[in-house]
DOGUFI-893761 format. One record per residue (C-alpha): residue number from 1; residue in one letter; chain; x, y, z. Coordinates in steps of 0.05 Angstrom, whole numbers, padded with zeros to 5 digits, always signed. Layout:
<rec><num>NUM</num><residuo>A</residuo><cadena>A</cadena><x>X</x><y>Y</y><z>Z</z></rec>
...
END
This chain:
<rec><num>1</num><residuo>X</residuo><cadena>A</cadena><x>+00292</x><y>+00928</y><z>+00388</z></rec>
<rec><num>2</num><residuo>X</residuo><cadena>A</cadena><x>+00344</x><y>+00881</y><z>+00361</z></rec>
<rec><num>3</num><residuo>X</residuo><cadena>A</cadena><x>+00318</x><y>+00825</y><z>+00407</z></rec>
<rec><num>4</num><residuo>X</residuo><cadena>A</cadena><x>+00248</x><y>+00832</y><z>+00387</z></rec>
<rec><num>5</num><residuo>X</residuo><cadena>A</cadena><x>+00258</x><y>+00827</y><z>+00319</z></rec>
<rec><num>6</num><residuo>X</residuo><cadena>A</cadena><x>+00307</x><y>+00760</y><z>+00332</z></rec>
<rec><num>7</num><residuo>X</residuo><cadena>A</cadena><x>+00248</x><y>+00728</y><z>+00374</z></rec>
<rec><num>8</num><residuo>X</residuo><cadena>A</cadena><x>+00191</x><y>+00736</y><z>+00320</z></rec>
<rec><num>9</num><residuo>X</residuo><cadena>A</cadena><x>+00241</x><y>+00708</y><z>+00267</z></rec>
<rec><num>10</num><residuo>X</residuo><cadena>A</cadena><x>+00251</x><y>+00647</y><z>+00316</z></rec>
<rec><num>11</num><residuo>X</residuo><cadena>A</cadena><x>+00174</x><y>+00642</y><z>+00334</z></rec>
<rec><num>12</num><residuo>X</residuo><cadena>A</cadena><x>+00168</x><y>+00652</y><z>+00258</z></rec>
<rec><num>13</num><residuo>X</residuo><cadena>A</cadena><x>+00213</x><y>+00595</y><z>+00245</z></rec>
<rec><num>14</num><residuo>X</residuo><cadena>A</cadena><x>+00183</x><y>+00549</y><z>+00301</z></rec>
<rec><num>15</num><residuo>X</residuo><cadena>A</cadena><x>+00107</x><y>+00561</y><z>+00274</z></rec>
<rec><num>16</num><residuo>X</residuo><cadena>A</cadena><x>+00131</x><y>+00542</y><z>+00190</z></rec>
<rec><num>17</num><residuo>X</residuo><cadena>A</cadena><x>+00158</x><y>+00484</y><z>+00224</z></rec>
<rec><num>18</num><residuo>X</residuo><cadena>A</cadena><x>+00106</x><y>+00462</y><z>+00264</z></rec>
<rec><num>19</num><residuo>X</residuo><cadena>A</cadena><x>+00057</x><y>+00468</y><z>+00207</z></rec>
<rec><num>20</num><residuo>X</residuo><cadena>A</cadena><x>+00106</x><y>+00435</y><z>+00157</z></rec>
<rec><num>21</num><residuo>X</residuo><cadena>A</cadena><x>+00098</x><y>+00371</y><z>+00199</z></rec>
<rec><num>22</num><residuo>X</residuo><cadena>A</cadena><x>+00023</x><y>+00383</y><z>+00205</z></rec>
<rec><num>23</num><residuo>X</residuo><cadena>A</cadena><x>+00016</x><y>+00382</y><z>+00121</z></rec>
<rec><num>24</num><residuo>X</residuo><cadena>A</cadena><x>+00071</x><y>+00319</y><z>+00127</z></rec>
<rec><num>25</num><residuo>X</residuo><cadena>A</cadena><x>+00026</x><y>+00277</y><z>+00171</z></rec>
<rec><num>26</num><residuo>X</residuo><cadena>A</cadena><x>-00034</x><y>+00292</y><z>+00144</z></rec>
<rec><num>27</num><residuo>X</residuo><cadena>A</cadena><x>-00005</x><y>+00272</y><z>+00072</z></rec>
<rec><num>28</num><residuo>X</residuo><cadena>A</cadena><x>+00018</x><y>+00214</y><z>+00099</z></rec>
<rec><num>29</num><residuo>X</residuo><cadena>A</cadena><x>-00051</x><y>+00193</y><z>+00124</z></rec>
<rec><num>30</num><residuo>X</residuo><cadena>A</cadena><x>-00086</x><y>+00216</y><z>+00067</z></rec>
<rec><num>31</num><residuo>X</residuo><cadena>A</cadena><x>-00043</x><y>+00177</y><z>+00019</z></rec>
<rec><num>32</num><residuo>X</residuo><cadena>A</cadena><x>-00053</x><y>+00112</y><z>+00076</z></rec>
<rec><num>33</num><residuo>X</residuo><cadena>A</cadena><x>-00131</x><y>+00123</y><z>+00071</z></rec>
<rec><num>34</num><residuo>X</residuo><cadena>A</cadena><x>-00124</x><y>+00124</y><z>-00006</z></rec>
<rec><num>35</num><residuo>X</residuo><cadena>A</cadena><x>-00092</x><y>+00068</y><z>-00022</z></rec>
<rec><num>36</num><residuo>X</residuo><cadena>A</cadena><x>-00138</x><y>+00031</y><z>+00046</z></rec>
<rec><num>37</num><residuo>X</residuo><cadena>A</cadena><x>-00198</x><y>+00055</y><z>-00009</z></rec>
<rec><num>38</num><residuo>X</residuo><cadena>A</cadena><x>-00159</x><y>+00029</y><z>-00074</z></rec>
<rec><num>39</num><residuo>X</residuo><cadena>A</cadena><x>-00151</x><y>-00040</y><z>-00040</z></rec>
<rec><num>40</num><residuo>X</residuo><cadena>A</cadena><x>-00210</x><y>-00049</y><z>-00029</z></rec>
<rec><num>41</num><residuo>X</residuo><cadena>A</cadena><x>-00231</x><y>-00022</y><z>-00100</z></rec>
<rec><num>42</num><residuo>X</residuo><cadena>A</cadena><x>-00184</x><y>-00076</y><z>-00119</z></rec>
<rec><num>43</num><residuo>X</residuo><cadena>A</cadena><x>-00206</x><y>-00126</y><z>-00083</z></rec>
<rec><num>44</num><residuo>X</residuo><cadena>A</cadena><x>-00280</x><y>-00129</y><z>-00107</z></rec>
<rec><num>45</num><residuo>X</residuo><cadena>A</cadena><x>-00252</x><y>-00117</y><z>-00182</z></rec>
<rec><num>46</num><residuo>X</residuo><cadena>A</cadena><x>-00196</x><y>-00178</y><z>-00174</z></rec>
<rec><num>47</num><residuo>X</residuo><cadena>A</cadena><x>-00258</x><y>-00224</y><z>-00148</z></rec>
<rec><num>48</num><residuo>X</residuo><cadena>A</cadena><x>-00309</x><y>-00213</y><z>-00202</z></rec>
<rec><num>49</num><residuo>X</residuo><cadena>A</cadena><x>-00258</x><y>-00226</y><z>-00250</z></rec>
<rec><num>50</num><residuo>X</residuo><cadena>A</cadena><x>-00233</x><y>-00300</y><z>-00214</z></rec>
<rec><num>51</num><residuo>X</residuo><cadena>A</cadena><x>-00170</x><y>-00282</y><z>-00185</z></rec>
<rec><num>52</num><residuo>X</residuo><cadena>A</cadena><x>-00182</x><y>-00287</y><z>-00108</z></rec>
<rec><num>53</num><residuo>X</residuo><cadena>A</cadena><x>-00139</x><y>-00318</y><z>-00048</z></rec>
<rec><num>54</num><residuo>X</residuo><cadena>A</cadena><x>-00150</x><y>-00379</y><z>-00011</z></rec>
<rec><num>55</num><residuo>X</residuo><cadena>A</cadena><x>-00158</x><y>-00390</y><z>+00060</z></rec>
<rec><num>56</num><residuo>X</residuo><cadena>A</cadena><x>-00089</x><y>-00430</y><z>+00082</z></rec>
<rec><num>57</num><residuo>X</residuo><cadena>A</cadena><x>-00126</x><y>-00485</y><z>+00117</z></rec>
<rec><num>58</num><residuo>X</residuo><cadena>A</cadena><x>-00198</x><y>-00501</y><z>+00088</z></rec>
<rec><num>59</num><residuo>X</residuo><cadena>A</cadena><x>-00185</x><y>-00462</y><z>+00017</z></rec>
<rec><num>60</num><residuo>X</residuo><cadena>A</cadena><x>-00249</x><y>-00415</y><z>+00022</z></rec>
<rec><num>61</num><residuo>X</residuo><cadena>A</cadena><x>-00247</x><y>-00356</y><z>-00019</z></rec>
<rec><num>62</num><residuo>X</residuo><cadena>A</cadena><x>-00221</x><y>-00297</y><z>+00022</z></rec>
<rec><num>63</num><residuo>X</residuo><cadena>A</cadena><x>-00222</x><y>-00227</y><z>+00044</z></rec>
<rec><num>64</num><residuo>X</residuo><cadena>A</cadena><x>-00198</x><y>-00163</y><z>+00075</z></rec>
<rec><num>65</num><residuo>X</residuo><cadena>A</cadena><x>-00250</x><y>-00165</y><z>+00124</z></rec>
<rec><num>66</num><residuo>X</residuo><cadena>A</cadena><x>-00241</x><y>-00189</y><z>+00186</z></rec>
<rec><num>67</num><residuo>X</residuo><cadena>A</cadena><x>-00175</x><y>-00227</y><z>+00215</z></rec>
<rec><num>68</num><residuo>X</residuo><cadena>A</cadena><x>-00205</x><y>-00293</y><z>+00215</z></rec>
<rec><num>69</num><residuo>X</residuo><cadena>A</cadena><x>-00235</x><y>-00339</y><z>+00157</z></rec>
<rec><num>70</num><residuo>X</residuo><cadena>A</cadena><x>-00304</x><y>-00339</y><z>+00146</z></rec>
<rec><num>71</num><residuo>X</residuo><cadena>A</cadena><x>-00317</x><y>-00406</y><z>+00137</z></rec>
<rec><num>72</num><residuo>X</residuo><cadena>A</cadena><x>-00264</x><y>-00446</y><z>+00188</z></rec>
<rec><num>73</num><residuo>X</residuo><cadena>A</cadena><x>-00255</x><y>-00391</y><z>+00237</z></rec>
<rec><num>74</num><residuo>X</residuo><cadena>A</cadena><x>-00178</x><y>-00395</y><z>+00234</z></rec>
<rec><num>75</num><residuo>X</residuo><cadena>A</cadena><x>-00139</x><y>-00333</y><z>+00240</z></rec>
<rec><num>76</num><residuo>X</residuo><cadena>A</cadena><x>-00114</x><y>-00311</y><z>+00169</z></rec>
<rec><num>77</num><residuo>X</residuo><cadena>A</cadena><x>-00031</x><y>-00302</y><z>+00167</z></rec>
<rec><num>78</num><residuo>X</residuo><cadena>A</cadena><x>-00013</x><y>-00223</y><z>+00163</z></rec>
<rec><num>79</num><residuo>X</residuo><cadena>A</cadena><x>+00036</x><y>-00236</y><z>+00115</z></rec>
<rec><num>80</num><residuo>X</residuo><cadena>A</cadena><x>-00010</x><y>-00267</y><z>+00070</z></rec>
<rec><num>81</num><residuo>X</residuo><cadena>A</cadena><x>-00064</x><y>-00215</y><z>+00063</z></rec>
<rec><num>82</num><residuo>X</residuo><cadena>A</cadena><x>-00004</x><y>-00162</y><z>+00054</z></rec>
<rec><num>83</num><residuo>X</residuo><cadena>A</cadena><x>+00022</x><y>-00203</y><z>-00007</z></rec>
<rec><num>84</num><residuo>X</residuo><cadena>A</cadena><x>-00048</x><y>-00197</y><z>-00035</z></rec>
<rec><num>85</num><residuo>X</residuo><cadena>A</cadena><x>-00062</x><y>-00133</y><z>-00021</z></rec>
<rec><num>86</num><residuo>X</residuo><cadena>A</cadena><x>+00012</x><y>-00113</y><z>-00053</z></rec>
<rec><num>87</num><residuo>X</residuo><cadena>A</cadena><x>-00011</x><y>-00158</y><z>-00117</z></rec>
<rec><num>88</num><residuo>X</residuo><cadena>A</cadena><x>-00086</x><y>-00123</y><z>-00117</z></rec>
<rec><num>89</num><residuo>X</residuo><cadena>A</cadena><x>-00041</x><y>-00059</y><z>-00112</z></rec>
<rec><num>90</num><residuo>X</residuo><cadena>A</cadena><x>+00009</x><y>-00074</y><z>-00172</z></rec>
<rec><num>91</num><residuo>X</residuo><cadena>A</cadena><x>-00041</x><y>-00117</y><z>-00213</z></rec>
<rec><num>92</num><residuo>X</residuo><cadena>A</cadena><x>-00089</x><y>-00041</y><z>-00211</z></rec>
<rec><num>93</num><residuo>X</residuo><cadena>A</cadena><x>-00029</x><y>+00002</y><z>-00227</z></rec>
<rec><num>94</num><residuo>X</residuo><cadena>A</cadena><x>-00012</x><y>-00034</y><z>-00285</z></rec>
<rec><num>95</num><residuo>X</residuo><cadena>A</cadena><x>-00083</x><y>-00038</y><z>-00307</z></rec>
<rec><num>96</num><residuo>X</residuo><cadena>A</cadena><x>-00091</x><y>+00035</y><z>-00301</z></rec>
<rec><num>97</num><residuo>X</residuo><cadena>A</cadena><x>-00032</x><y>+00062</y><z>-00333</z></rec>
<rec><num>98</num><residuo>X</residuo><cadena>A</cadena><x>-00063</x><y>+00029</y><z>-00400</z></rec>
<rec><num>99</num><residuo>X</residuo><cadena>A</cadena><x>-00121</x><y>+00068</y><z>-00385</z></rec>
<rec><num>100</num><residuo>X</residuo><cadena>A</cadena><x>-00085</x><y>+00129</y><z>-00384</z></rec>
<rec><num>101</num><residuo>X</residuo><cadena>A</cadena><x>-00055</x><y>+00111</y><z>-00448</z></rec>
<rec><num>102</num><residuo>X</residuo><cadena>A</cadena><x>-00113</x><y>+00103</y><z>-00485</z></rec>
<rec><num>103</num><residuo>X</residuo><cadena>A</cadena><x>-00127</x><y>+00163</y><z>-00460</z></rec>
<rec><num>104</num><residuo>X</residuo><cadena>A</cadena><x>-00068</x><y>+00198</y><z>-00483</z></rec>
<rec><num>105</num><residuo>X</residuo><cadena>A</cadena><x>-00038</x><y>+00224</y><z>-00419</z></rec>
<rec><num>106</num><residuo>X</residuo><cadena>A</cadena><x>+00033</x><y>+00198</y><z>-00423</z></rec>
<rec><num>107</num><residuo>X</residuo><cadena>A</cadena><x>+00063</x><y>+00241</y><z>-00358</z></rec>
<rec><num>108</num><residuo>X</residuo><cadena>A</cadena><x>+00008</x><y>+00206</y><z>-00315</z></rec>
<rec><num>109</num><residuo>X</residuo><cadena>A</cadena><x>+00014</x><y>+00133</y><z>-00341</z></rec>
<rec><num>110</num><residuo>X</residuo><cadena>A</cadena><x>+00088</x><y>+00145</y><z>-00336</z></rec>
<rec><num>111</num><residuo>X</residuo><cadena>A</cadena><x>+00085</x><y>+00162</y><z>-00266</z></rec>
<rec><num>112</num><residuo>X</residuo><cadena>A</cadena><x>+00025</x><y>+00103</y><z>-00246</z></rec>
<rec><num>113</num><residuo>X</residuo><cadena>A</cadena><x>+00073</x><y>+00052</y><z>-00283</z></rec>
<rec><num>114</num><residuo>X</residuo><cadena>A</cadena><x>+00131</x><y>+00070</y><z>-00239</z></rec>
<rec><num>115</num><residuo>X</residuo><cadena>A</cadena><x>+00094</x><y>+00064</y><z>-00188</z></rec>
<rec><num>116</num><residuo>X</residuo><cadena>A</cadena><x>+00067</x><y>+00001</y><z>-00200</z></rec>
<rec><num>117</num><residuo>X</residuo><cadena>A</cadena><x>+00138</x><y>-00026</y><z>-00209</z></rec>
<rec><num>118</num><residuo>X</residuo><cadena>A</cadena><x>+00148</x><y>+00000</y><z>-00136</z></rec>
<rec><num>119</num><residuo>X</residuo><cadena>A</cadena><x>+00095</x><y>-00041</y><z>-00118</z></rec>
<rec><num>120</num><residuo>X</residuo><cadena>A</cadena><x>+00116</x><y>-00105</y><z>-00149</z></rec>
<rec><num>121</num><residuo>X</residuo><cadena>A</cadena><x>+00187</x><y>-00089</y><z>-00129</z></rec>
<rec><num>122</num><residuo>X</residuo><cadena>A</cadena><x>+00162</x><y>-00091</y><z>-00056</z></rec>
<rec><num>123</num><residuo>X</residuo><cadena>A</cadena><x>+00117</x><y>-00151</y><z>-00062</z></rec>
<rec><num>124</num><residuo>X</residuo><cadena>A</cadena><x>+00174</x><y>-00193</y><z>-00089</z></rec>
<rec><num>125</num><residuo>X</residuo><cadena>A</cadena><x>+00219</x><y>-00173</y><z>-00042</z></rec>
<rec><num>126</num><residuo>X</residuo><cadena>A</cadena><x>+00172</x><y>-00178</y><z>+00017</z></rec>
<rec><num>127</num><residuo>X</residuo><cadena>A</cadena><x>+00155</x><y>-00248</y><z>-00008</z></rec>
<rec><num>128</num><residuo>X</residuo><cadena>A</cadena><x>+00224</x><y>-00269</y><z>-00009</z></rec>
<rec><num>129</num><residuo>X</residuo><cadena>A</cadena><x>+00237</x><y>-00242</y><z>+00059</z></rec>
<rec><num>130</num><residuo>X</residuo><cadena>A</cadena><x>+00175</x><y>-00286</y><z>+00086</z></rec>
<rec><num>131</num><residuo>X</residuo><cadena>A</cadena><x>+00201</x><y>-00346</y><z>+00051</z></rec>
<rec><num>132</num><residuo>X</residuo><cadena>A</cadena><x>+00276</x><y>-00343</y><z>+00084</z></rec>
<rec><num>133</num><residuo>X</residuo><cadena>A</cadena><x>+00248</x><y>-00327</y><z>+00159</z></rec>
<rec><num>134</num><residuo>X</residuo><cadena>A</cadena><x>+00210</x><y>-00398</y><z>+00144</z></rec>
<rec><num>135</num><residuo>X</residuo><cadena>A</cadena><x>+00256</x><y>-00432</y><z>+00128</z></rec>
<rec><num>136</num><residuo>X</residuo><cadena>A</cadena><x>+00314</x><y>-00422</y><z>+00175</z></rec>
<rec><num>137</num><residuo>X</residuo><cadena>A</cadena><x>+00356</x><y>-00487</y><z>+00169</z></rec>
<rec><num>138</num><residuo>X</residuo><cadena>A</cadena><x>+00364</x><y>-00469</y><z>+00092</z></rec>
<rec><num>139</num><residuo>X</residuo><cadena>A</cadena><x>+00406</x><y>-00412</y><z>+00113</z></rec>
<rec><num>140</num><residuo>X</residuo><cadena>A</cadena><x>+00444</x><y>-00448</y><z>+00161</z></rec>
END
């Protein structure tokens, strides 16, 4: 009777784990889909307002579609459309947690600034670490 009650509390234990991870993973794609939707939300609201990225070689407007430029047919760099989607990112965060100032909801604008400065934290420092792997005599 003792061993019974020891294997359901294991099997219990095995099962909250097992789901623990399930609610982990699907959090983390949920939260990968969002902020896939809020780039793109981004994206079309940084362009109508004139702030877009060039194409490296022939300077055509760009976009997340796609891995190659529309007008050239070059491949676009990775690293590039990253930056710009971290700037569309930050650049949104910032413009929201004004919105939910006006609106008078200090807990949430506090908690979309910070994570805005996240975002702009990470863009600088992923810039910088694209700008030292290109130049690798500077280092030397």
């Amino acid at each position: 009777m003792f061993d019974a009650a020891n294997i359901s509390n294991i099997l219990l234990i095995i099962a909250s784990v097992m789901l623990l991870t399930t609610l982990f993973v699907v959090v983390l794609v949920f939260f990968g889909r969002f902020f896939e939707w809020f780039s793109i939300v981004g994206e079309r609201y940084i362009n109508s307002i004139g702030f877009f990225i060039s194409c490296e070689h022939c300077g055509a407007k760009l976009s997340f579609k796609g891995t190659n430029c529309r007008s050239c047919g070059k491949p676009i760099s990775k690293n590039l459309l990253k930056k710009y989607k971290l700037r569309i990112l930050t650049v949104l965060f910032f413009e929201l947690t004004f919105l939910f100032l006006i609106m008078g909801n200090i807990l949430v604008a506090s908690i979309i600034f910070i994570s805005g400065l996240i975002f702009l934290a990470y863009e600088r420092h992923y810039t910088k670490i694209i700008i030292d792997s290109s130049d690798p005599e500077e280092k030397a």
